[in-house]
N, C-alpha and C positions, 0 to 999 in steps of 0.2 A: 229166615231164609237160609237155607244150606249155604254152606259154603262149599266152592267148585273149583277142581285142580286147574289152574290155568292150562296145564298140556290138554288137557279132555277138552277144555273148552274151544282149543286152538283148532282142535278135530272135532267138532262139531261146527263151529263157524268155517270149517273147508268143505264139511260134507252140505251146508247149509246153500254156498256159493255154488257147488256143482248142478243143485236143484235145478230145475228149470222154475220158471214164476208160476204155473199151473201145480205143479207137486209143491212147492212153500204153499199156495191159496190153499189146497187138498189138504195139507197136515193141517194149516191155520184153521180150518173147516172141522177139523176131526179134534182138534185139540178145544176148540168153542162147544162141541156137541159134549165133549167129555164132562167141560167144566158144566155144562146144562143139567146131562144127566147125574153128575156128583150133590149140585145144588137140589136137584128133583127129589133124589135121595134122602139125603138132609132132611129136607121138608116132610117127608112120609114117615120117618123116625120120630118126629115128633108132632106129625098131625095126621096119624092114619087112617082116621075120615074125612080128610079133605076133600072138599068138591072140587073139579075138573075147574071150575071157575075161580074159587080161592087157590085153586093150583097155579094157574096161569097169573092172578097176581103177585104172590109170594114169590114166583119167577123173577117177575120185572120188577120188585123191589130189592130184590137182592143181585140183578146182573146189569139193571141200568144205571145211571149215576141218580142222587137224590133227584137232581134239579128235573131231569128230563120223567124217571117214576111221576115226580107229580104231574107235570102236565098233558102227560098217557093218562094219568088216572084223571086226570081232571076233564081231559077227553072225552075218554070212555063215559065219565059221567053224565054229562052234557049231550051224549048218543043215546041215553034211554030213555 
């Protein structure tokens, strides 16, 4: 993890405060799609015939926590 100037930081937790709670949700929003789309990425680097199917779960293993991946996929399984 980088390490961060405390001044920068200071001006960022001011600009962070002035947000209204709909522009923080909006960044939070846009910064979850980022980490999605970087993760999707990732995956296609090294599985570029993936199916839309093993796509969607190599998703949810790498962005859910263990505990909860399994029991989506245990889920899912149990739905077909």
């Amino acid at each position: 993890m980088a390490i961060r100037d405390p001044q920068t930081e200071w001006i960022r937790i001011q600009l962070y405060r002035q947000m209204t709670p709909q522009q923080r949700m909006w960044l939070a929003a846009q910064m979850y799609e980022d980490g999605v789309a970087i993760a999707r990425s990732s995956i296609l680097d090294r599985y570029p015939n993936i199916s839309p199917e093993e796509m969607a779960r190599q998703l949810r293993r790498r962005l859910l926590p263990r505990h909860l991946f399994e029991e989506v996929e245990k889920y899912l399984a149990e739905q077909k």
